[in-house]
N, C-alpha and C positions, 0 to 999 in steps of 0.2 A: 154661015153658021156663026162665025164672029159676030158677024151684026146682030144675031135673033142673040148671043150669049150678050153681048154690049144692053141691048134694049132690055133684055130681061133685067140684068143686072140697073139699069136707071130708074127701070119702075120703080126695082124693092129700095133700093135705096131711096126716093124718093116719098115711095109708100112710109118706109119706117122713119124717115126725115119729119116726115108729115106727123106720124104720133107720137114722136119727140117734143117737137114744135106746139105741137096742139094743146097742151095745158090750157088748162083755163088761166087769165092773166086773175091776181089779185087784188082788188077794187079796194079803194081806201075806207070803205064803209065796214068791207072786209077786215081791215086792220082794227080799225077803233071799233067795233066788236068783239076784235078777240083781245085787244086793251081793255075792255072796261070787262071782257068776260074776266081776264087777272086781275084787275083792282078788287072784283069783287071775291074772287079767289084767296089774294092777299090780306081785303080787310078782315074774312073769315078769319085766315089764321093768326090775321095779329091779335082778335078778337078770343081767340081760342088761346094763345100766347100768356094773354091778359090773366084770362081766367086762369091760367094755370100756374100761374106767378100769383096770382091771389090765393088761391088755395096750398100754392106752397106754403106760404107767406102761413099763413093759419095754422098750419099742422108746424110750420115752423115753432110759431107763438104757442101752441097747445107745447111742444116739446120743451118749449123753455118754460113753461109753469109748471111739467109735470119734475122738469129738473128741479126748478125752485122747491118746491112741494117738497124732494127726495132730498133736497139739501139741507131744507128747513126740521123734516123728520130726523134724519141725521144727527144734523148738531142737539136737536134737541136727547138723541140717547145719547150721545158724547156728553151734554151735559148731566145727565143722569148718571153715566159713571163715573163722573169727575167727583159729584159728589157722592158717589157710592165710595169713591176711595177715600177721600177726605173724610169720612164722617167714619171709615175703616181705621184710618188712621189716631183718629181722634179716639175710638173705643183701645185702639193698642196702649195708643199713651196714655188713657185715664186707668187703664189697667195695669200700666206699668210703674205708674204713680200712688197706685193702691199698693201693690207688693211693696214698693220701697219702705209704704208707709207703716204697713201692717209690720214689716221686718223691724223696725226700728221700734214700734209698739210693742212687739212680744221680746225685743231684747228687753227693752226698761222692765218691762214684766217679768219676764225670765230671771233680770240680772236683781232686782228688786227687794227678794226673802236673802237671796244670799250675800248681797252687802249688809243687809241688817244681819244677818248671822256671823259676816264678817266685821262690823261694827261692835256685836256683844259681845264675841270672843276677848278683840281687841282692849272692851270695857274689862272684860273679865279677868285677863292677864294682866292689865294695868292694877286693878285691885287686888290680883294676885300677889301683884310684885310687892305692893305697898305693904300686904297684911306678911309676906315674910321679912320684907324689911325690918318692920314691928317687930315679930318672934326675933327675929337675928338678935333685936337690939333689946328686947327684955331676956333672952338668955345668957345675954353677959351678965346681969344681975340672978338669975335663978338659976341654981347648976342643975336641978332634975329636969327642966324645963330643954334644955342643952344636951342632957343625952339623951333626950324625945327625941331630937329635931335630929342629932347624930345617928343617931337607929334610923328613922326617916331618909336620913340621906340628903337633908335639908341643908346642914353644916358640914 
């Protein structure tokens, strides 16, 4: 019995020795086929690599023009309100320069009748003053003349 379990046990070992062993060997032909089957594999993708670094590369460049474009339109309404405000500014000051000027217009105007009314007054009490001067000095010589001016209230 040992010996049929011994022989038994040699076959399968042997058996399954055998289809361990039994690979097919691989032939150098075998290799540099399945090397140039990767070169061709490799050039594909470096091929595809390419293309896709080019077309980066594009939608790159479209990105920087549509920026440009977006910076260009930009500055240009920055400068649209730059002179929106300057030209704001400019109507404040020429308005503010109108008031000042118009104010100083209707004072001369304003102040204008009444220096001349304060002018002929001025005339008027000056020749006021002279003409009682006068009476003062001819009613030392006229006594009726003297008690006018006393009734008056003048003397």
């Amino acid at each position: 019995m040992m010996k049929r379990i011994g022989f038994v046990g040699i076959i399968l070992f042997l058996g399954l020795a055998g289809n361990g062993f039994s690979e097919e060997a691989v032939t150098n032909s075998q290799i540099l086929e399945k090397l140039n089957s990767m070169d061709v594999k490799i050039a594909r993708l470096e091929t595809k690599v390419e293309e896709g670094q080019k077309s980066l590369q594009k939608q790159i460049d479209i990105s920087r023009e549509e920026m440009r474009a977006g910076q260009q339109s930009l500055q240009s309404q920055i400068d649209g309100l730059r002179y929106l405000v300057i030209g704001g500014f400019g109507v404040i000051l020429a308005g503010m320069f109108a008031l000042v000027g118009f104010v100083i217009w209707d004072r001369r105007t304003a102040l204008a009748p009444a220096v001349k009314k304060i002018e002929k007054i001025e005339m008027l009490e000056k020749k006021e003053d002279r003409l009682e001067d006068a009476l003062k000095e001819f009613a030392q010589k006229e006594p009726r003349l003297a008690e006018a001016l006393r009734f008056a209230g003048v003397l």
